[in-house]
C-alpha positions in Angstrom: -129.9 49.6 -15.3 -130.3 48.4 -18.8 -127.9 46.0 -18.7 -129.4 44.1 -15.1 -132.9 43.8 -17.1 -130.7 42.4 -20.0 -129.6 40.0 -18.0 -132.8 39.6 -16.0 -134.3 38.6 -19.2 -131.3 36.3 -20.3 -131.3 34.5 -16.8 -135.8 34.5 -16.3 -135.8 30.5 -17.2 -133.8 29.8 -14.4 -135.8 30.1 -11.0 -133.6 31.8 -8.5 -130.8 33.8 -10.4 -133.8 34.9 -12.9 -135.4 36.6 -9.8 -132.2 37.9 -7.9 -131.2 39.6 -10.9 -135.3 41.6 -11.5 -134.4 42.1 -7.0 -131.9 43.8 -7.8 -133.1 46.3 -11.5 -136.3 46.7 -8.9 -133.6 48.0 -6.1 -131.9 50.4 -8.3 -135.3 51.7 -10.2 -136.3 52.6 -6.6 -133.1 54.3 -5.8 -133.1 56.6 -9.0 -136.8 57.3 -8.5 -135.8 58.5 -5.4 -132.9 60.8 -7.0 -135.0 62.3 -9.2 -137.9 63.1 -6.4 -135.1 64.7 -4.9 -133.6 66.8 -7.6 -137.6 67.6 -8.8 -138.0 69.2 -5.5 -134.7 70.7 -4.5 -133.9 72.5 -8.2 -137.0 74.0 -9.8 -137.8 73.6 -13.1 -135.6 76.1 -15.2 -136.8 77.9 -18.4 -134.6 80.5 -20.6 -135.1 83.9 -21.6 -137.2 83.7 -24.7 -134.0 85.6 -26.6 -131.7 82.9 -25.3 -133.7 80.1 -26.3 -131.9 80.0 -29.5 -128.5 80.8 -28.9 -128.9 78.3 -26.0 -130.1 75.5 -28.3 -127.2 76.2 -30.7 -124.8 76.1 -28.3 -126.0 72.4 -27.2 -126.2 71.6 -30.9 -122.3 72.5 -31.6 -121.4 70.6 -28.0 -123.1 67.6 -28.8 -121.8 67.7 -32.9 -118.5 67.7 -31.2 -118.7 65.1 -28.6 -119.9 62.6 -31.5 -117.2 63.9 -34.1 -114.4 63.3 -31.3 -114.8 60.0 -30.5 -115.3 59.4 -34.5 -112.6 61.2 -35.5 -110.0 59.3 -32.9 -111.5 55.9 -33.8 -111.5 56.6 -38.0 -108.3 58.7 -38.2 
């Protein structure tokens, strides 16, 4: 979606395109509202253990160290 209000911005001096483009971020903003309304109500909201709060937190700490030191370490060598 970022990129369609990119380009809605890029494309706003010029009449019609400007406004197809804002359509269609408008279209898909409805759509993912809709997604999420969905999941909200289908999947309750979900809340640890208070004793795996922080073994939970470290675990998402070392997986996301390691999907940015992946990418890096492929890219640099």
């Amino acid at each position: 979606m970022v990129p369609t209000a990119l380009l809605g911005w890029l494309l706003s001096p010029i009449p019609l395109a400007g406004e197809a483009v804002w359509w269609l971020f408008e279209q898909a903003l409805s759509v993912f509202n809709l997604l999420l309304t969905l999941a909200v109500q289908h999947w309750p909201l979900w809340e640890p253990d208070r004793p795996l709060a922080y073994p939970l937190a470290l675990a998402l700490l070392l997986l996301s160290l390691c999907w940015g030191y992946l990418p890096c370490r492929r890219v640099y060598g």
